[in-house]
C-alpha atoms as a printed R data frame, in Angstrom:
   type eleno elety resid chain resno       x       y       z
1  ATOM     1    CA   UNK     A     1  17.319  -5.447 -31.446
2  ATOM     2    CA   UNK     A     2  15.231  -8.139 -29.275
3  ATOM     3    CA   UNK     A     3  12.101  -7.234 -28.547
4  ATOM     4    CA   UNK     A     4  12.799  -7.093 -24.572
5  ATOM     5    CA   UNK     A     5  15.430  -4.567 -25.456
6  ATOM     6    CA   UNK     A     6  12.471  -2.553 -27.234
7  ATOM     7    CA   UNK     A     7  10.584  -2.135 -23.909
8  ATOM     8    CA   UNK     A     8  11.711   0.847 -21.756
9  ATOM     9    CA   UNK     A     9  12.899  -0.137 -18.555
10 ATOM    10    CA   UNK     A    10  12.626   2.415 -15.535
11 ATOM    11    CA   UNK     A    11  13.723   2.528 -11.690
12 ATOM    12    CA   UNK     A    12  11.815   4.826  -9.659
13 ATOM    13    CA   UNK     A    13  11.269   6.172  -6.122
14 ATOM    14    CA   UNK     A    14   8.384   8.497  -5.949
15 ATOM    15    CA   UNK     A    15   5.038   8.276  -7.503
16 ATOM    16    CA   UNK     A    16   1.514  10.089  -7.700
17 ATOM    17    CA   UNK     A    17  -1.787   8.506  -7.961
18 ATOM    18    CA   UNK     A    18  -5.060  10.444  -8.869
19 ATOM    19    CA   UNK     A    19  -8.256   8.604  -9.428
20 ATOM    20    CA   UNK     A    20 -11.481   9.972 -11.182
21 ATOM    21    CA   UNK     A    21 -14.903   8.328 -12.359
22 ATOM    22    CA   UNK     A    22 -13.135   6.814 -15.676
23 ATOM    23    CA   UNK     A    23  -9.684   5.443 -14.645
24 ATOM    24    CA   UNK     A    24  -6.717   5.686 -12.828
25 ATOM    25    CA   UNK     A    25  -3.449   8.249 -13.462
26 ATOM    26    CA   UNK     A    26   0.127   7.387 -11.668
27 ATOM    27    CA   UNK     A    27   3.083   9.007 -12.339
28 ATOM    28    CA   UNK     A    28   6.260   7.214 -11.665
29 ATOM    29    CA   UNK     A    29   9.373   9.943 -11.275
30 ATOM    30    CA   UNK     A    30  12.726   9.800  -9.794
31 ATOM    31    CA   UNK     A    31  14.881  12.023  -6.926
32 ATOM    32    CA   UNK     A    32  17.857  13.608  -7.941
33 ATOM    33    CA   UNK     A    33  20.305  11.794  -6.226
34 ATOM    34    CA   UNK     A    34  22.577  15.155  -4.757
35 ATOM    35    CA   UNK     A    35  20.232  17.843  -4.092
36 ATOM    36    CA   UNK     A    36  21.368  21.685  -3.932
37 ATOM    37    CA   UNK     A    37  21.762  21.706  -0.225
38 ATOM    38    CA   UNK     A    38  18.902  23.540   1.836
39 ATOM    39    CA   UNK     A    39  16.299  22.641  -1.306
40 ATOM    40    CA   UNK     A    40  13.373  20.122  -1.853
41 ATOM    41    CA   UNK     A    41  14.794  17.029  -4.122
42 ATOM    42    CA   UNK     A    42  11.818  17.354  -6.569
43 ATOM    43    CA   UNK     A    43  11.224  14.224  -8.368
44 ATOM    44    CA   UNK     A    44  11.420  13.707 -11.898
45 ATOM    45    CA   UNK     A    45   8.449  12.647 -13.629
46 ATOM    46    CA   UNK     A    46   9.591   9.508 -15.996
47 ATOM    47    CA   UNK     A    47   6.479   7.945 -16.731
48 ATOM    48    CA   UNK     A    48   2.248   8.220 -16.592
49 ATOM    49    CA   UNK     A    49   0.373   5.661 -16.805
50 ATOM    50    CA   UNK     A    50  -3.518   5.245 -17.235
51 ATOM    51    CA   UNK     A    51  -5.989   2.679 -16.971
52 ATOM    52    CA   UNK     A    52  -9.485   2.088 -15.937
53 ATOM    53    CA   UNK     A    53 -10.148   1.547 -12.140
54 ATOM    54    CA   UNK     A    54 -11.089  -1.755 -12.942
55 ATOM    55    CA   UNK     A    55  -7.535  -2.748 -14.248
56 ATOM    56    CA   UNK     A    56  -6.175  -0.736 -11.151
57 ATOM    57    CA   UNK     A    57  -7.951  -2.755  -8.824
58 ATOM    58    CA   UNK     A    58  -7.043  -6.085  -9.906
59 ATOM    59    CA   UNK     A    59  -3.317  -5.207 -10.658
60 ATOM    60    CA   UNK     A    60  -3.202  -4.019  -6.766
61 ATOM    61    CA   UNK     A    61  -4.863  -7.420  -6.177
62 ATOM    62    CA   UNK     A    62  -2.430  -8.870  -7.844
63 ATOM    63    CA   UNK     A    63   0.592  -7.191  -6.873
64 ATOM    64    CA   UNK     A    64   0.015  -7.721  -2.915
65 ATOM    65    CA   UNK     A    65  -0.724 -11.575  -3.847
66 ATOM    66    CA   UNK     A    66   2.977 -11.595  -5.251
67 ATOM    67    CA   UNK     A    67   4.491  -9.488  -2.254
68 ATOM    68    CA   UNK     A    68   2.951 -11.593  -0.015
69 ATOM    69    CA   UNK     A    69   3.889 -14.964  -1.620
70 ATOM    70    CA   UNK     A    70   7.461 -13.646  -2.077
71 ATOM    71    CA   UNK     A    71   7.616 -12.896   1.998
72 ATOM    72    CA   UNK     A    72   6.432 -16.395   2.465
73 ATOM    73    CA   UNK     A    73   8.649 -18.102   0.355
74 ATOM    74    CA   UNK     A    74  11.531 -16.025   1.696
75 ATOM    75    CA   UNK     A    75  10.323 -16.178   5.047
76 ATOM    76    CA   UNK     A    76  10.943 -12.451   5.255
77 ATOM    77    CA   UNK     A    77   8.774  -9.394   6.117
78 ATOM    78    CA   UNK     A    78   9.602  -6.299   3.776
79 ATOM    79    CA   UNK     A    79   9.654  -3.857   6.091
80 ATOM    80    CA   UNK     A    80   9.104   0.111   5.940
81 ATOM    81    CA   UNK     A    81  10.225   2.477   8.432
82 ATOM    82    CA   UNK     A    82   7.087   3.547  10.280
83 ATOM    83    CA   UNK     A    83   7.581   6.960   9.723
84 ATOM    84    CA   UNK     A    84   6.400   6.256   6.285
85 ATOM    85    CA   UNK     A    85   3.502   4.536   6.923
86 ATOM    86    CA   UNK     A    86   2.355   7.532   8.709
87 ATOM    87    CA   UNK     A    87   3.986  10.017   6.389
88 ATOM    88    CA   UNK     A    88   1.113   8.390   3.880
89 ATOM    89    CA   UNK     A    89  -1.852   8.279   6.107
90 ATOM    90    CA   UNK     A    90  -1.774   4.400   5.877
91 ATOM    91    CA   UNK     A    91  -0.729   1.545   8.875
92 ATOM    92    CA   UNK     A    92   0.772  -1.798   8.774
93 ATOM    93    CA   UNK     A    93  -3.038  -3.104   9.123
94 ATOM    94    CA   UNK     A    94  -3.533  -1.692   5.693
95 ATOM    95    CA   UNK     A    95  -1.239  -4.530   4.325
């Protein structure tokens, strides 16, 4: 076995983010994808991960740098449905 096919390898669609004085917890998780009907889909928690807020703060850094580069170079705009935007408490100026 290669080493790449050592490393787990998850898709997601929901996660959780709590902060506290020493670091930063996210959980990644996944929706089921045919919920009992009349029910909340309730995600799947695949993965945590921790780090200090330091490390949070300049993977965020560096993660918009590489969205924003890849809408350039694509000469694209990802967009999200404002419904979400609000749904988070956040607005396009956030971005």
């Amino acid at each position: 076995m290669t080493p790449e096919e050592q490393v787990p390898e998850f898709y997601v669609d929901q996660f959780m983010v709590t902060t506290g004085v020493y670091g930063v917890a996210m959980t990644f998780g996944l929706t089921p994808p045919h919920p009992a009907p009349g029910q909340s889909a309730t995600p799947r928690d695949l993965v945590r991960l921790r780090m200090s807020l330091e490390h949070a703060k300049i993977m965020t850094m560096l993660l918009r740098r590489h969205l924003k580069s890849y809408e350039r170079d694509n000469g694209i705009s990802i967009e999200v449905p404002s419904n979400v935007y609000t749904g988070l408490g956040v607005s396009l100026e956030d971005w």
